[in-house]
N, C-alpha and C positions, 0 to 999 in steps of 0.2 A: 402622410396627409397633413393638413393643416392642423397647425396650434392655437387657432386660433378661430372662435366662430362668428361668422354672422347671417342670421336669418333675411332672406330676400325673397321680396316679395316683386316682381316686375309691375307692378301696379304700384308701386310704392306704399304700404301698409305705413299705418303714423303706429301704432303698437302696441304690444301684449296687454293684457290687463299687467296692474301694477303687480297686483299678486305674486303672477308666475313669470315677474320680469327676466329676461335673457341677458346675456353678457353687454355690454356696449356695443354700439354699431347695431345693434339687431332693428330692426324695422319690422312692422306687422301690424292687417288695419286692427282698427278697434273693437273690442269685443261687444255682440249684444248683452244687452243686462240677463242674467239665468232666468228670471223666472220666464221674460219672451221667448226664452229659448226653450223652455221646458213646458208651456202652452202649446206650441205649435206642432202640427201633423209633420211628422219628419219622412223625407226619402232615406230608404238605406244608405249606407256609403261602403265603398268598397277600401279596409285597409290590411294592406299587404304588408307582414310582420317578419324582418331577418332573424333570428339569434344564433346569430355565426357559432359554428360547432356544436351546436345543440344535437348530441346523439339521441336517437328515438330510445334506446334504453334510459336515459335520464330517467323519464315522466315512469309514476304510480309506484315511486318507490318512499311517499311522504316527502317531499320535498318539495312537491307542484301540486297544492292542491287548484291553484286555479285555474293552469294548465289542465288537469286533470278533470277537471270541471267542464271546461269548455270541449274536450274530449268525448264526455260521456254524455254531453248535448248535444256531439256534431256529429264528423269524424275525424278519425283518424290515421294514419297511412305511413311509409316510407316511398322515402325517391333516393333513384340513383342518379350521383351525379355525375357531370358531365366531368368528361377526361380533359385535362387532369384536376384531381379532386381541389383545387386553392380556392381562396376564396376570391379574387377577383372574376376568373372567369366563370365561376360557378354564379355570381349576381348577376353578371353579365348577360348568362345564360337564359336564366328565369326573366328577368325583364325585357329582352329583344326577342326570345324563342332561338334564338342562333345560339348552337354549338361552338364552342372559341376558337374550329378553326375558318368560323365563316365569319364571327364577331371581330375577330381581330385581336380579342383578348387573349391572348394562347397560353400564359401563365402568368405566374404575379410581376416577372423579373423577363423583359424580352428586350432585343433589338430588333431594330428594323434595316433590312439594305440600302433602301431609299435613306436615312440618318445613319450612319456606319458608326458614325463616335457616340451617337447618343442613347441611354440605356433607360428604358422606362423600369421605373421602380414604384419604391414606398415617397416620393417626396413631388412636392407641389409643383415641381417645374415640368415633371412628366404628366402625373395627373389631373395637372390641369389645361394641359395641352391639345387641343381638340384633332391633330393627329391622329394621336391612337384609336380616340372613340370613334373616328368617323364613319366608320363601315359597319354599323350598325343604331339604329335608331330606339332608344328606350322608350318604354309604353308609355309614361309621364308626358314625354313629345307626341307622340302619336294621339296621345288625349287631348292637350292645347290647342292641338293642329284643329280638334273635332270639337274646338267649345267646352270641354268637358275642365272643369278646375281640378288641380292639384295639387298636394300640398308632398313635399319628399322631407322628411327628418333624417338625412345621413343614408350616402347607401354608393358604394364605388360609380364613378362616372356620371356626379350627380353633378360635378362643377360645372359640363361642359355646354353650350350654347349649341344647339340644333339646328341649322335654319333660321338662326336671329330668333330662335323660340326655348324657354325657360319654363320648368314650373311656375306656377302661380305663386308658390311660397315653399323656401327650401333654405338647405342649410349646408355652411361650409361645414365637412369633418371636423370635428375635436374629438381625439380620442378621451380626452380627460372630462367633457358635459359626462356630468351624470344621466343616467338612466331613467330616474322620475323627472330631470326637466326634461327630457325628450318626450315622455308622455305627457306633461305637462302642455308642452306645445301640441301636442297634437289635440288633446281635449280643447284649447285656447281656440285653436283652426272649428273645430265644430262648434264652439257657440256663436258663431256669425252667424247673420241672418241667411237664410237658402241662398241667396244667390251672389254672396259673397262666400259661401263656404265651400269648400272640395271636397268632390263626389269619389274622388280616390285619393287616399294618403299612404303613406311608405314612411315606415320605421324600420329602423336597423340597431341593435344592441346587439355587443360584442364583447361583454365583461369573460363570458364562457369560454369563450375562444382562448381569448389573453389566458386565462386562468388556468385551463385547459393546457397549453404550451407551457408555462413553467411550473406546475404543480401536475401535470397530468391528468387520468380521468376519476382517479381515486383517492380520496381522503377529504378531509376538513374544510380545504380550500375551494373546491369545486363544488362538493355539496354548500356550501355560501354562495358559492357565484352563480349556478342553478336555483336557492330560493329568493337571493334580491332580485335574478331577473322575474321568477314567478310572482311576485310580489308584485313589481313594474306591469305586468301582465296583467293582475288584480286592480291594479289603481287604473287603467286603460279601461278593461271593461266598467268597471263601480263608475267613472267617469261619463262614460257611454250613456249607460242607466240613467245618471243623476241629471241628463240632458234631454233624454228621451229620445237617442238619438239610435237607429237601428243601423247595424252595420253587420256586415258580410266579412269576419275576420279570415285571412290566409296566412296564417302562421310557420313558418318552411325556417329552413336551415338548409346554410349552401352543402355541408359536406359536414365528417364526422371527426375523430378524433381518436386514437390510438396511444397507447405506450411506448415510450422510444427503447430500445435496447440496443444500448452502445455498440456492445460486442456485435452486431451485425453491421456496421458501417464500413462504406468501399469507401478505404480512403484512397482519392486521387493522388496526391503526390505519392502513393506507394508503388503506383503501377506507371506513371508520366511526370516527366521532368513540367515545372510549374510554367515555364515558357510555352509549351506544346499546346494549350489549349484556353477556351477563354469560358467560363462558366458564366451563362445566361441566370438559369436558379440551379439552388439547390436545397437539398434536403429530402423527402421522401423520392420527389418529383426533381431530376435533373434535367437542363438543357444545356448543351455544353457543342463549341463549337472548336476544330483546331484551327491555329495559326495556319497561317501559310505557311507551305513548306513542311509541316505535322500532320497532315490529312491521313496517309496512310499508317505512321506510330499511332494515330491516337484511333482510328478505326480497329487499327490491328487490338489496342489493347483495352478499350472497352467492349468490343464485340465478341471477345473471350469470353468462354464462360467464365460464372463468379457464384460464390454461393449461397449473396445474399440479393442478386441486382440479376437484373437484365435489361441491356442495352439494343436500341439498334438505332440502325440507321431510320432516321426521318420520312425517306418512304417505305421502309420496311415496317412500322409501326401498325401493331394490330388492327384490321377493319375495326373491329367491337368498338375502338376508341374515339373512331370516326375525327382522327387524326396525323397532320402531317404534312397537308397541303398549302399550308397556309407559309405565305416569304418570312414570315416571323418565327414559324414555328426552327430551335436550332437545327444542326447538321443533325448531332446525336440525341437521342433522348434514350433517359436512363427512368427505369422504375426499379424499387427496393422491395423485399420483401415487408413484411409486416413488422412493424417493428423499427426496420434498419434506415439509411439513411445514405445518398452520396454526398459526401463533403470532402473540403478541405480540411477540416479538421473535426475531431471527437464532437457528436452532440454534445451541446448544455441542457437543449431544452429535453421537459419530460414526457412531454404528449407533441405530436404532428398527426400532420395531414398532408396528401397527395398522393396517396396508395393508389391503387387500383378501384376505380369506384364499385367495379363486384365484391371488393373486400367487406364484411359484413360491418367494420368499423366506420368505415366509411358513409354507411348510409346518412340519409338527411331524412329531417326530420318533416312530417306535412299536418297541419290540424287547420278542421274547415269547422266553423262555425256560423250559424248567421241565417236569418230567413230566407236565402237560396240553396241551400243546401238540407238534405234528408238525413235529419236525426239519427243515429243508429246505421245509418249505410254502412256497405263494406265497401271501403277503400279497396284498391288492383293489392295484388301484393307488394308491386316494386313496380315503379315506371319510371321515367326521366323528369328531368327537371327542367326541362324545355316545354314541356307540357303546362307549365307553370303560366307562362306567358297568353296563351287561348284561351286558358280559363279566366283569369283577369279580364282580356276582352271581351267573355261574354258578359263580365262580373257587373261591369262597367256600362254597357251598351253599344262595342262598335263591334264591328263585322268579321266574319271571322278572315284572317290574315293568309294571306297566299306567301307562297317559297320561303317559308319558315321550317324548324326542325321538329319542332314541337305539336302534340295534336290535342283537342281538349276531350277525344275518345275515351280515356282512362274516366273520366266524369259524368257522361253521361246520365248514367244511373243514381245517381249523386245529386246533381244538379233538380232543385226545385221547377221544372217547368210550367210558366203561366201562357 
């Protein structure tokens, strides 16, 4: 994604307070002075919080206490996510309610037949190509559409232009912005006056994730990268508070995180010559297609057993994963055992993700906070993460959404009804 950020506001915002100034380029209107903001009757607001790889084991082990806080005043839950566990389709997922083989998001790393040479990735010429996004509409859009303001802090497929319609206020990717400016911005977004400020915001931090992959789920490293995000988390609500501003926090994590063990890796050039096939992704979650003229070598010899992986053919791909059909999705797809990995070469990294989402690693993480929700409720044990998307719309005020994947059932109970 982008190195580079600039906050946009489609209204043209003149900009932050001086205080919690942004990079250059940034735009955004002008703040009310706190104390008018801190006088006034507030409406809730609804904001939806990522922290990519956040395993629900993380939390109540001293590390989050205000994670943990906000826990033991809401609730708390696991989701499963959608197949396969990466983290694009899994945003993808929770914001449209579409599974990624209706999203179009199908993994982090795909082709298209309709673009035969072009390969959407990690880099600004794919993602920000409105393309890929097009076969599905994020709730952000769906809110503007209905008057409703919005503000997105970072979040995949945030670049793309809907129908000539944009957040109200949003930001290009930088993986390098720090963590308290992104909360920064978002408290800056609610001290406007009501009807300059957004009634839903989206934040995304992903320090856990990064961390997670090269230091994996254990030690020194991650325990840091779980307390500055909980920290970041503490400075978001104290900001709330210090505004009088009530909101309706949904806190979620796309997918989970694991240990890697080398010695479980299928390596492809061991069993197929490197012309024979073209690797879409790889790593826990393979997609891989042959050459022409390779169709039956590379069938024959990932469809072998193996005995860290198993492979199949695109329409043979288990129901449960409610995947396959999609022209994006590869010829083959491979899943690894726990742990292993399809590559071309030796992992480096020490934690991944892309398992099987019934893998217990995998889970994703859910905490509901907020005068719509019942204190103490019991969360489902486990539901999907498309589910994610209906609850935001009631969260919010629009209606509930027809031929979507997801259902706001699992809440019910949950849910403050007036």
């Amino acid at each position: 994604m982008s190195e580079r950020m600039r906050l946009s506001g489609v209204r043209g915002w003149i900009a932050l307070l001086a205080a919690f100034a942004l990079p250059a380029g940034t735009a955004a209107r002008q703040a009310a002075p706190a104390t008018q903001a801190v006088a006034e009757a507030r409406a809730p607001v609804t904001i939806l919080v990522s922290i990519d790889a956040f395993r629900p084991d993380y939390l109540h082990k001293g590390n989050t206490p205000n994670l943990d806080s906000l826990a033991a005043g809401g609730v708390q839950g696991m989701m499963r996510p959608s197949f396969p566990s990466l983290t694009f389709p899994n945003h993808e997922a929770m914001i449209t309610g579409l599974r990624p083989d209706r999203s179009g998001i199908v993994a982090g790393v795909m082709y298209d037949p309709r673009r035969p040479g072009l390969k959407f990735g990690n880099t600004e010429a794919t993602q920000y190509d409105s393309f890929w996004w097009d076969a599905a509409e994020p709730l952000w859009i769906t809110a503007e559409k209905q008057h409703i303001q919005t503000g997105v802090m970072f979040w995949p497929g945030l670049e793309i232009e809907h129908d000539g319609v944009r957040p109200t206020d949003w930001a290009h990717y930088d993986g390098n912005y720090p963590g308290e400016n992104r909360v920064r911005t978002i408290i800056d977004w609610m001290r406007r006056p009501a009807a300059i400020r957004p009634k839903f915001a989206v934040l995304y931090l992903d320090i856990v994730d990064k961390t997670g992959h090269k230091k994996g789920i254990e030690g020194p490293e991650i325990v840091d990268a779980i307390r500055r995000t909980d920290g970041w988390i503490g400075d978001l609500v104290t900001g709330l508070k210090g505004l009088g501003q009530p909101a309706n926090l949904v806190i979620v994590s796309d997918h989970g995180m694991t240990e890697i063990r080398p010695e479980r890796t299928l390596l492809l050039p061991s069993i197929l010559p490197a012309d024979s096939y073209r690797f879409a992704q790889w790593g826990p979650f393979a997609g891989i297609d042959p050459t022409p003229g390779h169709e039956a070598q590379v069938e024959a010899a990932l469809l072998a057993p193996h005995p860290f992986a198993t492979c199949w053919r695109k329409a043979d791909v288990p129901e449960r994963y409610h995947y396959g059909k999609n022209a994006r999705v590869s010829a083959l797809i491979c899943v690894a055992q726990a742990g292993g990995e399809i590559m071309p070469v030796l992992p480096t990294n020490k934690g991944d993700h892309g398992y099987d989402p019934d893998d217990p690693d995998m889970a994703a993480m859910l905490l509901l906070n907020g005068p719509a929700f019942r204190a103490g409720a019991a969360a489902p044990p486990k539901f999907d993460n498309v589910d994610i998307y209906p609850l935001l719309r009631d969260l919010i005020g629009l209606p509930p959404a027809t031929d979507i994947d997801g259902t706001d059932a699992p809440f019910h109970d949950i849910l403050v009804r007036r």
